[in-house]
C-alpha positions in Angstrom: 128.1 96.1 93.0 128.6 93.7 90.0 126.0 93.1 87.6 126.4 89.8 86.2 123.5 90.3 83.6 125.0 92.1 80.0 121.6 93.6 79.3 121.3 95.2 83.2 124.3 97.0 82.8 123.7 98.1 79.1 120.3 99.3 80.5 121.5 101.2 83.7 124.6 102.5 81.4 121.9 104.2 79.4 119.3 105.3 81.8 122.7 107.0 83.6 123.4 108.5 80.5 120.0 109.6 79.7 120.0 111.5 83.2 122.7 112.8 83.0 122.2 114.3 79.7 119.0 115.3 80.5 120.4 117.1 83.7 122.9 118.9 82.2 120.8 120.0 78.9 117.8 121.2 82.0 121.0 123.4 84.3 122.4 125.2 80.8 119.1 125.7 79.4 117.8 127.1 82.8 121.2 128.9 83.3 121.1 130.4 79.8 117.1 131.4 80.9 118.2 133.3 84.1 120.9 135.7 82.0 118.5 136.4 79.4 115.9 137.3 82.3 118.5 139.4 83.7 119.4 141.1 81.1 115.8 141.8 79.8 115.6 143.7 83.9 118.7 145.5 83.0 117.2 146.3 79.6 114.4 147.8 81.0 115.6 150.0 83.7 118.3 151.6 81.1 114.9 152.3 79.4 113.1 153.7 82.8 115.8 155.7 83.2 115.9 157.1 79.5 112.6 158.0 80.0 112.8 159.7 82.8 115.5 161.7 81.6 113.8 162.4 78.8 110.3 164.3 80.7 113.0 166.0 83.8 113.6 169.7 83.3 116.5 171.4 84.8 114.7 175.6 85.6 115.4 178.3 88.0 113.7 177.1 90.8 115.6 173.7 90.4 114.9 169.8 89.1 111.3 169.3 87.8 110.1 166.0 86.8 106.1 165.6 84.9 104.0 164.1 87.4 102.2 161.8 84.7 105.4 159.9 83.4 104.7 157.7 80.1 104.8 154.4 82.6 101.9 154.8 85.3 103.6 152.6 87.8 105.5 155.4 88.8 102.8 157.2 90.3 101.0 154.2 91.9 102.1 153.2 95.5 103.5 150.1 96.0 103.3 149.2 92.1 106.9 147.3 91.9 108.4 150.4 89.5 110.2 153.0 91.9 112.6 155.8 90.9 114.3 158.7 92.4 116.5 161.9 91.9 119.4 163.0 93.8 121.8 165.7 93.5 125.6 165.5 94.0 125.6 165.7 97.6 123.1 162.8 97.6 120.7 164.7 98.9 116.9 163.5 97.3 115.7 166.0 94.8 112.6 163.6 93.7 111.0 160.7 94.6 108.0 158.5 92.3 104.5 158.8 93.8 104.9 154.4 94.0 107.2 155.3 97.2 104.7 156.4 98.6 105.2 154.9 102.7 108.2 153.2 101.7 111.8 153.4 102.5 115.0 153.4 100.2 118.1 152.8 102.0 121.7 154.3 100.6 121.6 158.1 98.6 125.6 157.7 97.1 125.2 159.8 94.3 127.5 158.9 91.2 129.6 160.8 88.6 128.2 161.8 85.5 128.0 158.7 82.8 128.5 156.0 85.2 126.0 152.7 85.8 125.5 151.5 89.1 123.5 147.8 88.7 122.6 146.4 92.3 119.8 144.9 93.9 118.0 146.2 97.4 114.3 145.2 99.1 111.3 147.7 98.8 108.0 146.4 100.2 109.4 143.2 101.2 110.2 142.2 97.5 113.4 141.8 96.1 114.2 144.6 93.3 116.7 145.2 91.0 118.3 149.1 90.8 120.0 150.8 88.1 122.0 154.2 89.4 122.7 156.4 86.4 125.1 159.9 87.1 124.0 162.9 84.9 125.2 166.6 83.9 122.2 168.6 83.5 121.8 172.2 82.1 119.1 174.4 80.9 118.7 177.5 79.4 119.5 180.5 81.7 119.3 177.3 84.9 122.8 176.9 85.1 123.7 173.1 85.1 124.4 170.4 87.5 125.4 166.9 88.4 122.4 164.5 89.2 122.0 160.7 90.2 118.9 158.9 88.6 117.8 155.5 90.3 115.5 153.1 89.3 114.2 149.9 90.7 112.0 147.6 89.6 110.4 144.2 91.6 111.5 141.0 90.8 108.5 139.4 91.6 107.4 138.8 88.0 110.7 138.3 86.8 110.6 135.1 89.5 107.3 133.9 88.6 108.5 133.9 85.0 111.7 132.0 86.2 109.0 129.5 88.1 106.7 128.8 84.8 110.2 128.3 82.5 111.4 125.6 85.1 108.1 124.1 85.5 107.6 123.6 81.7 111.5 123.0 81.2 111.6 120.1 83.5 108.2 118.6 82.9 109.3 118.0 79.3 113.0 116.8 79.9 110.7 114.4 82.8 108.6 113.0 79.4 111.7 113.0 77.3 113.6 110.8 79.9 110.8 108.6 80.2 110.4 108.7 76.1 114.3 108.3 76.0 113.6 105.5 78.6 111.1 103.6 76.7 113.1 104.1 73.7 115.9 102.7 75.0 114.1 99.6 76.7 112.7 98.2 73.3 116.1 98.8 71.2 117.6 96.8 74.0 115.1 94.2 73.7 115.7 94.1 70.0 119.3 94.5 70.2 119.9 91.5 72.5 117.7 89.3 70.6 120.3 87.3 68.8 122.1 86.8 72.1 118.8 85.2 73.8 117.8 83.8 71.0 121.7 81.8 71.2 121.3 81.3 74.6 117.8 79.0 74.1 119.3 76.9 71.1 122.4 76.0 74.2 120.1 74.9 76.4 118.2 72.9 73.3 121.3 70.9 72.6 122.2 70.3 76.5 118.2 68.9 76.3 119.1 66.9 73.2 116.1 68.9 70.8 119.1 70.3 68.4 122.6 69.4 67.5 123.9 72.7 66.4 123.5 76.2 66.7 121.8 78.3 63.8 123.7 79.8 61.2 121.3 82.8 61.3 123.0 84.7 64.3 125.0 88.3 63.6 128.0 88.8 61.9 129.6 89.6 65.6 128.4 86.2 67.4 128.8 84.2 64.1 132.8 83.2 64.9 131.4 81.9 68.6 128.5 79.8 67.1 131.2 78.6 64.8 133.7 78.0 67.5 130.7 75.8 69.4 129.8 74.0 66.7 133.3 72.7 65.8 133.4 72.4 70.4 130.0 69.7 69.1 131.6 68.1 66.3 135.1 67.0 68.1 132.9 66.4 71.1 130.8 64.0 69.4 133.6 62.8 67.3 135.6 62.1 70.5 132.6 59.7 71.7 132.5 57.6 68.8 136.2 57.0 68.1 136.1 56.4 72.2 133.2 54.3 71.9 134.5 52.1 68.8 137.8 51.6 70.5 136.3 50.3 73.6 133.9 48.0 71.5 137.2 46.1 70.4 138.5 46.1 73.4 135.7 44.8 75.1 135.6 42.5 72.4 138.9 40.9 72.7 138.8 40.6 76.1 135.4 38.9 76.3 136.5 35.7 74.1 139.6 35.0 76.5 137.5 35.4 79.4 134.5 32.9 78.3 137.1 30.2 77.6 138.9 30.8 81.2 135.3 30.6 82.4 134.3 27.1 80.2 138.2 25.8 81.3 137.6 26.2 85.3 134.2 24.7 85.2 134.8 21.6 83.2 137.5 20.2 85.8 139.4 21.4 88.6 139.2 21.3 92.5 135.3 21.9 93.8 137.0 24.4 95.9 139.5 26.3 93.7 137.1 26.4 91.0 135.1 28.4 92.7 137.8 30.8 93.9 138.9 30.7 90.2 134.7 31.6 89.5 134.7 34.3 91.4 138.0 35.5 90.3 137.3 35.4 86.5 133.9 37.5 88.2 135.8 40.4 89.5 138.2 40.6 86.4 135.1 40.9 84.5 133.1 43.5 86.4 136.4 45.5 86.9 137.1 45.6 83.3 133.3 46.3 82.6 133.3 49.5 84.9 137.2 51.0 83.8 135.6 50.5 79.9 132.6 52.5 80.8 134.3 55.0 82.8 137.0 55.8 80.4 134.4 56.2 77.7 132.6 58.8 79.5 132.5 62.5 78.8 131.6 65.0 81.2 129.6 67.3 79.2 127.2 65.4 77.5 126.6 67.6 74.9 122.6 67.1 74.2 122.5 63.5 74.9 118.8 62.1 76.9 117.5 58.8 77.0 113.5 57.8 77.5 113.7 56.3 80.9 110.6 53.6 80.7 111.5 51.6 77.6 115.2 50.8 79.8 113.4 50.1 83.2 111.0 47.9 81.2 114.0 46.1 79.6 116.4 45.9 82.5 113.2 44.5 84.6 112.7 41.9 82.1 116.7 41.0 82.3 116.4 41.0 85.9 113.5 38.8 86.1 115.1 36.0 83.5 117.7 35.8 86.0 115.8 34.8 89.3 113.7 31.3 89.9 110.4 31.5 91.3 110.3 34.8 88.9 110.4 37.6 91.5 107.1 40.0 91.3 108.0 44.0 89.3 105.8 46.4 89.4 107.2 50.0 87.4 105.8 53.4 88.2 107.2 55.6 85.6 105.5 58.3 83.0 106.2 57.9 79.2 107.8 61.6 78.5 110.6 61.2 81.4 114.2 61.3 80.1 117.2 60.4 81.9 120.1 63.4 81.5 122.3 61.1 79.7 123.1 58.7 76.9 121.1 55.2 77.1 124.4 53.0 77.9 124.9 55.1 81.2 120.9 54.7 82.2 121.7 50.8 81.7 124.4 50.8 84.1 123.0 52.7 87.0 119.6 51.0 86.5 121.3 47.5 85.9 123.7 47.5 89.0 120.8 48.6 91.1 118.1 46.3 90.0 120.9 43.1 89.9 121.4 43.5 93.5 117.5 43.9 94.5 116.9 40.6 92.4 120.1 38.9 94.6 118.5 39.9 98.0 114.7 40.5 97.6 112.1 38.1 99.0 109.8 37.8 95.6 109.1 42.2 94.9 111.1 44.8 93.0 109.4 48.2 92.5 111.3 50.9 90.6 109.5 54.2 90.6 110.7 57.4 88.3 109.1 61.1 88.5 110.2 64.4 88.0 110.5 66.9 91.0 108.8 70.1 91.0 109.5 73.2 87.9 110.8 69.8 86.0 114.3 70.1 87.2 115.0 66.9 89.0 114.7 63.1 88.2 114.0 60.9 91.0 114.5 57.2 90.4 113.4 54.7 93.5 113.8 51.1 93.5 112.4 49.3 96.2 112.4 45.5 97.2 111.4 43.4 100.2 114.5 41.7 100.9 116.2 42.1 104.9 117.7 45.6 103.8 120.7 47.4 104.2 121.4 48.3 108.2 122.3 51.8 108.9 126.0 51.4 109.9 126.9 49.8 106.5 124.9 51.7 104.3 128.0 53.7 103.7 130.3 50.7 103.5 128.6 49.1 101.0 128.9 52.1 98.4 133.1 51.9 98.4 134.3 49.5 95.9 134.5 45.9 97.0 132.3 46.5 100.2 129.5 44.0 101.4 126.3 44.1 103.6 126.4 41.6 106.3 123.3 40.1 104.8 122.0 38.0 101.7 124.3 36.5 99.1 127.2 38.6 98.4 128.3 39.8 94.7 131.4 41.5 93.7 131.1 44.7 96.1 131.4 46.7 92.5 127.8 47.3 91.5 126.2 50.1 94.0 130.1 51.7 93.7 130.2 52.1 90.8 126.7 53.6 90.5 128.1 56.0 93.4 130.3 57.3 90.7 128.3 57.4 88.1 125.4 59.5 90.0 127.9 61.6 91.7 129.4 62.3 87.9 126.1 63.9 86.8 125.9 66.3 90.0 123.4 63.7 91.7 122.5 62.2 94.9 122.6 58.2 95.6 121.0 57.4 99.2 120.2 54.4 100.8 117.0 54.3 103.1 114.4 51.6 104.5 111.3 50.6 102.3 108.0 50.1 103.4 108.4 46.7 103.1 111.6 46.5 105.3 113.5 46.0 102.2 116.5 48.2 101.0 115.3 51.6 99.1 117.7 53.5 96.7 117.2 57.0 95.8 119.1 58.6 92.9 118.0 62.3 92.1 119.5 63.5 88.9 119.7 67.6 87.9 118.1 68.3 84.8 119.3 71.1 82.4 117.1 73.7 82.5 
């Protein structure tokens, strides 16, 4: 599974690691618990047996141990301490009063000085045995070879066990989850500078800041540099693009006004208007390759107001029409259009020309955002006969016409086509409530 986020994976890394640590420290430490509990049992039945050894008495009528040995257990039945004699045939010389009803399975006596450590069940409990061989001799008794066995239950060796795991685990638990919460803020902290980056991007894609702050870490200071001097030839770029088209547009447009003034003092009624329309599409066409050619496709923190352009381009549109068509412009004060203002003129002024060529007397251009703020919806609206459903998609390739209403160059909705489709937005043509043509253009906002 990838993890696209950088602060998931640093987290999971360490809560793995934390675990795993944690594990591994809780199995040694509970391993290193369970020999030191067994060698504590082994301490004490070397003592047992010591001490038994120590009361025995080896006489002429054979083995006698004191019935009152220094640990009472051995004379209670059922107590958890056992112990027994036997001689070298394994035959059972002795057993403690705590066997009492009980039964020891296997009498394999062993040589003198050798340990026997084993384990066997007594009273349904698991016990731990310690087999010790012994020369014995006493005064005017002779001497001979004996076995002394011990056991002990293990019961409160387990229960110890139990209470050391319980305690051992509960506080590796609230370490991890210390360790945890530890590790949550000092990744919070750490990644600061990284979020804190992140919010000044999207602050120059929404046109609040022009540059990154110098106050980042020494190990993300070379990539705010690098973006910066990305922001500087960006911008740079535009205006040298920007002036260069300014004089080109420029010396085109003088040549063009006096073909224009030429044709319409004298020619042909008929070829002058061919030429009319002619020196039209020359103009439009170079119009449209100037804008597109100037055109960046990161626009690098660049927003326009959107009402102070529809209020102008209305007023253009209007100055252009006799009887002075009626506008009416739906459109809140804070709304900004994704892009520079030049860009917002074109796609507003290509739409809004051809309402004014083919509306009845109404234009209404609408402008809202869609929901969370991430969308711009621009409608215009107007009551002329409409575009028909079969040619809506004609009329948005370059040169293409509606079969109704004057006919302009066949540029102007193309070309807004491309510009919409540019920013990652949708153009569609629909019916107005009026009967009228209704374009929609829905623009992405950076979030």
């Amino acid at each position: 599974m990838k993890h696209r986020s950088l602060g998931r994976r640093l987290l999971l890394a360490a809560c793995a690691a934390t675990v795993v640590f944690l594990g591994a420290t809780g199995v040694a430490l509970d391993l290193a618990f369970r020999s030191s509990l067994q060698q504590a049992e082994r301490e004490r039945l070397r003592n047992h047996v010591y001490t038994m050894l120590a009361g025995a008495r080896l006489e002429d009528q054979g083995l006698t141990v004191p019935a009152a040995l220094p640990d009472a257990r051995f004379g209670e039945p059922g107590s958890g301490l056992y112990g027994r004699i036997l001689d070298d045939d394994g035959t059972i010389l002795w057993r403690s009063g705590s066997l009492d009803g009980l039964q020891w399975s296997g009498t394999a006596a062993l040589p003198p000085g050798r340990l026997r450590y084993g384990q066997t069940t007594l009273n349904r409990d698991s016990a731990r045995t310690l087999a010790y061989g012994v020369r014995w001799s006493g005064p005017g008794a002779g001497s001979g070879r004996f076995t002394v066995e011990i056991a002990e239950s293990r019961l409160d060796s387990q229960a110890q066990l139990a209470a050391f795991r319980r305690t051992l685990w509960g506080w590796l638990g609230a370490a991890g989850l210390g360790l945890l919460a530890t590790q949550l803020l000092l990744h919070y902290w750490g990644l600061h500078p990284l979020r804190r980056t992140v919010r000044e991007l999207q602050d120059i894609r929404r046109g609040r800041r022009d540059y990154l702050g110098d106050d980042t870490p020494e190990e993300l200071a070379p990539l705010a540099r690098g973006i910066n001097r990305l922001l500087d030839a960006e911008r740079e770029r535009r205006r040298q693009y920007q002036n260069s088209l300014a004089d080109l547009a420029h010396s085109l447009k003088t040549p063009l006004a006096v073909l224009r003034g030429a044709l319409a003092a004298g020619a042909d009624p008929s070829q002058q208007q061919e030429a009319l329309d002619q020196v039209d599409r020359i103009d439009t066409s170079v119009r449209y390759h100037l804008a597109r050619a100037g055109r960046s496709r990161e626009r690098f923190g660049q927003s326009t107001p959107v009402r102070p352009a529809a209020e102008r381009l209305l007023r253009t549109v209007a100055a252009r029409r006799q009887p002075l068509p009626e506008l009416a412009l739906e459109c809140p004060a804070a709304l900004r259009f994704p892009g520079p203002e030049d860009e917002l003129m074109e796609i507003l002024g290509n739409v809004l020309d051809n309402a004014a060529r083919h509306c009845s007397g109404w234009i209404r251009l609408q402008a809202l955002a869609g929901e969370d703020d991430r969308t711009l919806t621009m409608i215009i609206d107007d009551d002329g006969p409409g575009i028909a459903p079969g040619e809506r998609d004609h009329v948005l390739q370059r040169g293409g016409h509606g079969s109704s209403g004057p006919h302009g160059t066949g540029m102007g909705l193309a070309i807004v086509a491309e510009l919409v489709a540019a920013y990652d937005g949708t153009m569609a043509i629909e019916t107005a409530a009026t009967g009228g043509a209704r374009i929609r253009l829905t623009f992405p906002l950076p979030r």
